[in-house]
C-alpha positions in Angstrom: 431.7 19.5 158.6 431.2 20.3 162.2 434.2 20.9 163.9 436.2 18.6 166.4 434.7 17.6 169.3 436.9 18.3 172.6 437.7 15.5 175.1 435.0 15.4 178.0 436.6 17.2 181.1 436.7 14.8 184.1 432.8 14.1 185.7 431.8 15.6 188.8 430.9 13.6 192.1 427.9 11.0 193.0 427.1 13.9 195.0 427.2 16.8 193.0 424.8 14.6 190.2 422.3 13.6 193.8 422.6 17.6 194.9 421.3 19.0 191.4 419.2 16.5 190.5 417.5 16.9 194.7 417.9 20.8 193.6 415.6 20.0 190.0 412.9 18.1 192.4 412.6 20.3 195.0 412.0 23.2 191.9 409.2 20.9 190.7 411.1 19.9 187.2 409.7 16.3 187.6 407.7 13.7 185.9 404.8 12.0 187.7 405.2 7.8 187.8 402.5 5.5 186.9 402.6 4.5 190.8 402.0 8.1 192.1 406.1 9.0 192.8 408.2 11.0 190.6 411.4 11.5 189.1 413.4 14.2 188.2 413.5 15.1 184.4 416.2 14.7 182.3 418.9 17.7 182.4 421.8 19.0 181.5 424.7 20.0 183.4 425.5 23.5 181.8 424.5 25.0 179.0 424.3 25.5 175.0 425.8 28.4 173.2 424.7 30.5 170.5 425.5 33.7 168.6 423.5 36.6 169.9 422.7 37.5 166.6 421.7 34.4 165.9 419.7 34.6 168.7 418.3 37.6 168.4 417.2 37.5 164.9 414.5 34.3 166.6 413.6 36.9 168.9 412.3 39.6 165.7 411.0 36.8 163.6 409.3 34.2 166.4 406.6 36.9 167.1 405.8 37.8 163.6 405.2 34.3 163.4 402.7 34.1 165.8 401.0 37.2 164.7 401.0 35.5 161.5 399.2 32.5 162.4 397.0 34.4 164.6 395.6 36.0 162.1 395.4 33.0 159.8 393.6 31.3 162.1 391.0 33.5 162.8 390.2 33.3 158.8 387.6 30.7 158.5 387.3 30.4 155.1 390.8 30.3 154.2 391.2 27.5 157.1 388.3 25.4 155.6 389.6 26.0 152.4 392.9 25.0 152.9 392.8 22.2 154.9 390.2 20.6 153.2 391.5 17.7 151.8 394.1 16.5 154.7 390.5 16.6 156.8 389.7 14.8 154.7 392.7 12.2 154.9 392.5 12.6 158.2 389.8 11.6 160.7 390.9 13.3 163.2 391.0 16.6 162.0 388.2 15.8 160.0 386.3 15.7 162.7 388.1 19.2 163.7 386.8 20.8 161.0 383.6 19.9 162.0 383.9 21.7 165.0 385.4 24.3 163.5 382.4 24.7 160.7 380.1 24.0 163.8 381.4 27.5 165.3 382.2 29.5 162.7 379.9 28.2 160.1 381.0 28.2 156.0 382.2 31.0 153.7 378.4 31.5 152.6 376.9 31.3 155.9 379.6 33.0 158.4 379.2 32.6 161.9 381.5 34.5 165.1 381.8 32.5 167.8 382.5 35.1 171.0 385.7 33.0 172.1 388.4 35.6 172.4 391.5 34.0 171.4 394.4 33.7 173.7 397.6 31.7 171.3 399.7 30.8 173.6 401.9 29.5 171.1 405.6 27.7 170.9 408.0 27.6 167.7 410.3 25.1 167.6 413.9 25.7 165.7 416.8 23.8 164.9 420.1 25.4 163.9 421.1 23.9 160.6 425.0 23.9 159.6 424.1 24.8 156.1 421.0 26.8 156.3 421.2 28.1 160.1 417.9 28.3 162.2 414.7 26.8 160.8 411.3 25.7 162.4 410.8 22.3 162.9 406.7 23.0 163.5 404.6 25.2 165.0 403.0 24.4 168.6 399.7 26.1 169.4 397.8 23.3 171.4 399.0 22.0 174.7 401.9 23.8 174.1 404.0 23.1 177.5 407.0 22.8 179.1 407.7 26.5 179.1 407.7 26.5 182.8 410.6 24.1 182.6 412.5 26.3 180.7 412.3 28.7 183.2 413.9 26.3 185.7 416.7 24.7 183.5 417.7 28.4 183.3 417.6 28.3 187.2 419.4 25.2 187.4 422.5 25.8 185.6 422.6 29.5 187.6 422.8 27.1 190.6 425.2 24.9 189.6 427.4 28.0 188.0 426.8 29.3 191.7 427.4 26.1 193.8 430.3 25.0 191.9 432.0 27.2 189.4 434.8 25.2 188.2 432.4 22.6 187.1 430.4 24.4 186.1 433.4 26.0 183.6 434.6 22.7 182.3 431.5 21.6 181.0 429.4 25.2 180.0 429.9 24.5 176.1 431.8 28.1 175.6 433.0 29.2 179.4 432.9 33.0 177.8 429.4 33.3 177.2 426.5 34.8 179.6 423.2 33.2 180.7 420.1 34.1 178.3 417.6 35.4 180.5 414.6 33.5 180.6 410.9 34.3 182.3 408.7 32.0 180.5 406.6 30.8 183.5 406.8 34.3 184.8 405.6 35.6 181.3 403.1 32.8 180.3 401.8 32.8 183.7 401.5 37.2 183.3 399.8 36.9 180.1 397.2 34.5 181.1 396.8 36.4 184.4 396.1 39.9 181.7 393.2 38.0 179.3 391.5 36.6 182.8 391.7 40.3 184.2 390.5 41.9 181.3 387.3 39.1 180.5 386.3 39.8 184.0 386.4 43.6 183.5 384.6 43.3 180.3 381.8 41.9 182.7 382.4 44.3 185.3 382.7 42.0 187.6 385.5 42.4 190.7 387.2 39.4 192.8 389.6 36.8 191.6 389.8 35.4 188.0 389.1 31.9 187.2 391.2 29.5 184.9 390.3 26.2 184.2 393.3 24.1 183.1 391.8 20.9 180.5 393.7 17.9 181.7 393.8 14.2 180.6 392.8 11.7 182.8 396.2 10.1 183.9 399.1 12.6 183.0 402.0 12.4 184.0 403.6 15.7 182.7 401.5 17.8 186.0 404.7 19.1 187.5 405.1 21.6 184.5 400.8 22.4 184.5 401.4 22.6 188.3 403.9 25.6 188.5 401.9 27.5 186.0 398.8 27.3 188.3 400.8 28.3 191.5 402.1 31.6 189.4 398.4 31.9 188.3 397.8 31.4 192.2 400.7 34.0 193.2 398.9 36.7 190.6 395.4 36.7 192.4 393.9 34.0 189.4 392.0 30.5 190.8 393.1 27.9 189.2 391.6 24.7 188.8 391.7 21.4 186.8 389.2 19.1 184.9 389.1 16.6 182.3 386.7 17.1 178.6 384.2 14.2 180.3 384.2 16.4 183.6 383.3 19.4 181.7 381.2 17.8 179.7 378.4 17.9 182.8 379.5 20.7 184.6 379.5 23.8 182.4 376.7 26.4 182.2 375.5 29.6 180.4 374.8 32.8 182.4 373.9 36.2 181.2 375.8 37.6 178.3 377.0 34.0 177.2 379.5 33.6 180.5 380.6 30.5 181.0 380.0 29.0 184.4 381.6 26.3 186.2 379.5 24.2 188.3 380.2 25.0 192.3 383.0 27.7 191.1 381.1 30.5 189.3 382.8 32.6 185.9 385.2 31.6 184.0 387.5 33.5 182.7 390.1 31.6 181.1 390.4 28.1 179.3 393.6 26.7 178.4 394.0 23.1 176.6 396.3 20.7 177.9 394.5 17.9 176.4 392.7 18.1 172.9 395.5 17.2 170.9 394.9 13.4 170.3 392.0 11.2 170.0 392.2 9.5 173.0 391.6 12.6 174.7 387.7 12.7 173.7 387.2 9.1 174.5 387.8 8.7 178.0 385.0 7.2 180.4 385.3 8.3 183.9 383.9 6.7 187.0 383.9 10.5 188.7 381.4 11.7 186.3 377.7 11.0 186.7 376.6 8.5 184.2 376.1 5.7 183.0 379.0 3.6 184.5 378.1 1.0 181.2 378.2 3.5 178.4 381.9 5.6 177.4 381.2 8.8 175.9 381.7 9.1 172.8 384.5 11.4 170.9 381.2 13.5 169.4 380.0 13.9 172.8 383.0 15.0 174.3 384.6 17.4 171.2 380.9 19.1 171.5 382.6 20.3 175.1 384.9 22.5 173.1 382.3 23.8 170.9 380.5 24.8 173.6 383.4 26.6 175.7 383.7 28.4 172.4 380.2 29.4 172.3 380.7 31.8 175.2 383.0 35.1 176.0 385.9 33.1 177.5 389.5 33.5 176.9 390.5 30.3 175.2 393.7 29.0 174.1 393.6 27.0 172.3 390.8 27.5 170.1 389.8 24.9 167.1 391.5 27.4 165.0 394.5 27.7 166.6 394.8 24.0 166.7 394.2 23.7 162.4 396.4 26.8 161.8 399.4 24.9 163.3 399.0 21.5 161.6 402.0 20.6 159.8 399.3 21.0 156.5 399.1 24.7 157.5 403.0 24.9 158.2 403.3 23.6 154.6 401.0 25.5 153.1 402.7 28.9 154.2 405.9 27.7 153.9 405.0 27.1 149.9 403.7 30.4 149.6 405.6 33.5 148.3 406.2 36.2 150.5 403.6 38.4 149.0 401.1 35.9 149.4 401.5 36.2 153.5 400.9 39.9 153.4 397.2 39.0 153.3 397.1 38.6 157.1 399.1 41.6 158.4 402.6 41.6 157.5 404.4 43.9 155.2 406.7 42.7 152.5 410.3 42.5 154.5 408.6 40.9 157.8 407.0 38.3 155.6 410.6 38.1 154.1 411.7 37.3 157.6 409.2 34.8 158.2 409.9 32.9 155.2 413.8 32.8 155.9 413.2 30.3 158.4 410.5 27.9 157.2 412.2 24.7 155.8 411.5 23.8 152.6 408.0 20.9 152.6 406.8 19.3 149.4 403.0 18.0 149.5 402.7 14.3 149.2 400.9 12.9 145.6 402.0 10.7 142.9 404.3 12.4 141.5 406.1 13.1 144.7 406.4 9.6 145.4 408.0 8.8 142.3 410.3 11.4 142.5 411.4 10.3 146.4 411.9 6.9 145.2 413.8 7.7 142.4 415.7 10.6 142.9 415.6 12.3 145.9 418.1 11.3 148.8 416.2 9.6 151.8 419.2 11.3 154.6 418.2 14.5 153.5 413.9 14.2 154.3 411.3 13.3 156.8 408.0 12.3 156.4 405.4 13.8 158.7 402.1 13.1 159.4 399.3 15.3 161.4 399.7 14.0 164.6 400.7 15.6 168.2 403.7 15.0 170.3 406.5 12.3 170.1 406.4 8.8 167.5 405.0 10.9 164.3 408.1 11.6 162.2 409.4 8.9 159.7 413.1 8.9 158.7 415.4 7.2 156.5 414.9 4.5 154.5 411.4 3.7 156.1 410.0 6.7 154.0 410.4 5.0 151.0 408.0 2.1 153.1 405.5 4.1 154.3 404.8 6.1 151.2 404.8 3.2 148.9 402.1 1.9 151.5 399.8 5.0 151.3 396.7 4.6 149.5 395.9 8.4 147.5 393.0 9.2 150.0 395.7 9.3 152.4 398.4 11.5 151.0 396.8 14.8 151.7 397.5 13.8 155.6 401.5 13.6 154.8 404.2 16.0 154.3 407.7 15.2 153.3 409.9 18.3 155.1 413.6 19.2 154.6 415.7 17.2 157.4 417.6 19.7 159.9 421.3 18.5 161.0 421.8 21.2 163.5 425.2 21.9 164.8 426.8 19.8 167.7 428.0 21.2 170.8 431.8 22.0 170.3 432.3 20.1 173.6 430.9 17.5 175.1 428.2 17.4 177.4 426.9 16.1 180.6 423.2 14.6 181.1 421.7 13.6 184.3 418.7 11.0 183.7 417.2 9.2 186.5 420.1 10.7 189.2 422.8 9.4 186.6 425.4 10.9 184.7 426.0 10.1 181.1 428.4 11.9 178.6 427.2 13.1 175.5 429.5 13.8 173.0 427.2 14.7 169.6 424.5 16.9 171.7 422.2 18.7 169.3 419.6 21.2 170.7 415.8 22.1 169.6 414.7 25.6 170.7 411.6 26.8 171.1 410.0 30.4 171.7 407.0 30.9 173.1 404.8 34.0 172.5 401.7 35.0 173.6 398.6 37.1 171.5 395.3 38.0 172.8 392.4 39.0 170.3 395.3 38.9 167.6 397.4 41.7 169.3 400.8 40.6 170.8 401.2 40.6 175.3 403.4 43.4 175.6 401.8 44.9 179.3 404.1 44.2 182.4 405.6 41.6 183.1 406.4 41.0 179.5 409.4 41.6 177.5 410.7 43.9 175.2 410.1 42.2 171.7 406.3 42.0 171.3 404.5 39.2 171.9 407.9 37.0 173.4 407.7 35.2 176.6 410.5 32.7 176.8 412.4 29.8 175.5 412.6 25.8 175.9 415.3 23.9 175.3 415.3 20.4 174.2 418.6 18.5 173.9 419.6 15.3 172.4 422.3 12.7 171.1 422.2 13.5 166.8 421.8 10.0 166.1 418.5 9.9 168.4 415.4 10.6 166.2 413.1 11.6 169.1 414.3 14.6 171.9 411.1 14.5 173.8 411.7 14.3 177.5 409.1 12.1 177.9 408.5 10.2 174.9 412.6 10.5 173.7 415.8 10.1 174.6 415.5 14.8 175.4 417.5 16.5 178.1 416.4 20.1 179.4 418.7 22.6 178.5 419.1 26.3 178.5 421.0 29.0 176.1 423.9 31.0 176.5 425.1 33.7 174.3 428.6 35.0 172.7 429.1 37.8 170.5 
């Protein structure tokens, strides 16, 4: 049982909600409108607490994570081995597969793409009452919002500033201190490093360039565009196409550089679109073609085999992107401890890895006779393969969905272990849209990002102490509300403070 929730202390001004919310636009923490304007995004007033130990122990494991499925997913073989049959349930990843056989060819004819890998990867959490902290999936394409998390950090130091009574009355434990948070700093440092150091590897002086892959009409650019004016303050150019604008403006120069029509080298790629299928079928007036004729999903996916085909840093790579399906998650999650040692780990850090992975049962037959029969339908949720917000199934319509699912289609599901994380002790404020609302059951999803180059963790200046670590994000939402995305859910921006 959680414990009792305190009465809401009395809500601040009109003024105070107009000042912050001004405050969260003028720091760029805004969502583009279909009609060009913006809007703040959600937020709350003060923050979340947690145990510093609890926190800390994210802080050791998150990284061997992400060295963990670095390493997985530069092992072709195991990838095409393992994931064969949900790419085969599922045609989008099938055709990821392809790509990924298309650049690193099969177990008995190898190939080595010259890609170097730059996982730029985010592990999501929830705090479970019974179990504590566990992942809720592993993020290694498109894998944003971390500069928000920067500023929700930034925007509860302001209000705590501004007005510190307010600010006391509705922090969840008035006691605890900020967690300190650099993740734009950090992610925008660790991209700056792999850009520097492909360039040197050319010999080549003058500013880095990254190319940011966009879609078409998104609306999430405010977070993209404070990464790129880091980049910018760090000496790296930064600009931003779409897969079909790519598609005829790429180039080979010596030693397999890739080149950028009217810009020169590139030095670094990093996805922001890739994720979903509509992202390989777009047809674009801009691009020189055909105006009658949309490219095709073959012609457009062949863009990321050939960014691949050069020495670029890339992030993410097909690999990446099939070594953090929820497939792989269950996969690893299933295996005993000694079984992840393969790629890296000793025995007590693989220990630690498998302390937070929440328990995932492969869908088949016999699973579905056991979920309708016996198990409890509060306690699970049904996941597919898909990207982003609208993908999980709870409740009672899992019992619908897997009763609907013909066997081809099974190996593309995963039933996982449903987290009820703890509540906030008080409740709390949200701001949506410059109004207030009270929350009095706020649960929080946490994610840390970390960062590995050519599978070794960032750990150069500007980065932190624990290898590979570059930040948090923090997601908050009513419990009864199934989806905390802030743009597809009913998710406000948070930030962490700890208590001993």
């Amino acid at each position: 049982m959680s414990a009792p929730v305190l009465p809401a202390p009395i809500p601040p001004s009109a003024s105070v909600i107009a000042e912050a919310s001004e405050w969260a636009m003028m720091h760029g923490v805004a969502i583009k409108n279909p009609d060009g304007t913006a809007r703040h995004c959600p937020f709350s007033l003060a923050p979340i607490t947690l145990q510093r130990a609890a926190f800390d122990h994210l802080l050791t494991v998150t990284p061997l994570i992400s060295q963990l499925i670095s390493a997985v997913s530069e092992d072709a073989a195991f990838v095409q081995s393992a994931l064969h049959d949900m790419a085969q349930a599922d045609p989008f990843f099938g055709r990821l597969m392809a790509l990924h056989k298309q650049l690193h060819g099969t177990a008995d004819a190898p190939l080595s793409p010259p890609r170097q890998p730059l996982l730029l990867m985010r592990t999501d959490y929830m705090d479970d009452r019974q179990q504590g902290a566990k992942v809720i999936e592993f993020n290694g394409i498109a894998a944003g919002m971390g500069p928000f998390g920067q500023r929700a950090t930034q925007l509860h130091a302001y209000v705590q500033q501004q007005w510190p009574s307010l600010y006391q009355e509705w922090v969840e434990n008035p006691a605890a201190v900020p967690a300190p948070n650099a993740c734009l700093s950090h992610l925008a440092g660790a991209i700056a490093q792999a850009a520097e150091q492909i360039k040197a590897s050319f010999d080549e002086s003058g500013d880095p360039l990254f190319v940011m892959v966009v879609q078409p009409d998104e609306d999430n650019v405010y977070d993209q565009h404070l990464l790129e004016v880091a980049l910018q303050d760090l000496g790296v150019r930064t600009v931003r196409r779409t897969f079909a604008q790519l598609a005829t403006d790429l180039s080979t120069g010596d030693g397999q550089r890739l080149l950028l029509a009217r810009l020169g080298a590139v030095d670094v790629v990093y996805l922001r679109a890739g994720y979903q299928p509509e992202d390989y079928l777009v047809s674009e007036a801009s691009v020189d073609r055909d105006s009658e004729s949309a490219m095709s999903m073959t012609a457009l996916s062949q863009t990321r085999v050939f960014i691949e085909q050069h020495r670029v840093a890339v992030n993410a790579t097909v690999s990446q992107q099939l070594a953090t399906s929820k497939a792989m998650q269950m996969l690893l999650t299933r295996m005993p401890a000694s079984d992840l040692t393969h790629w890296g780990l000793d025995l007590p850090q693989a220990e630690q890895v498998k302390s937070v992975l929440a328990a995932m049962h492969p869908i088949s037959a016999d699973t579905v006779e056991w979920f309708m029969t016996q198990a409890d339908p509060a306690a699970w949720v049904l996941k597919n393969q898909g990207e982003g917000g609208g993908h999980c199934v709870f409740g009672e319509d899992i019992a619908k969905i897997l009763t609907a699912l013909q066997p081809d289609e099974y190996a593309a599901w995963a039933l996982m272990q449903r987290l009820y994380p703890h509540e906030r002790d008080r409740p709390a404020l949200g701001v949506r849209n410059g109004q207030m609302t009270v929350v009095a059951d706020l649960v929080s999803e946490i994610g840390l990002f970390t960062a590995h180059f050519n599978g070794q963790p960032m750990t150069a200046q500007p980065m932190t102490e624990q290898q590979g670590y570059v930040g948090y994000l923090v997601r908050s939402k009513p419990a009864k509300e199934h989806e905390g995305g802030i743009h597809s859910g009913k998710g406000i921006l948070d930030s962490i403070t700890l208590v001993d």
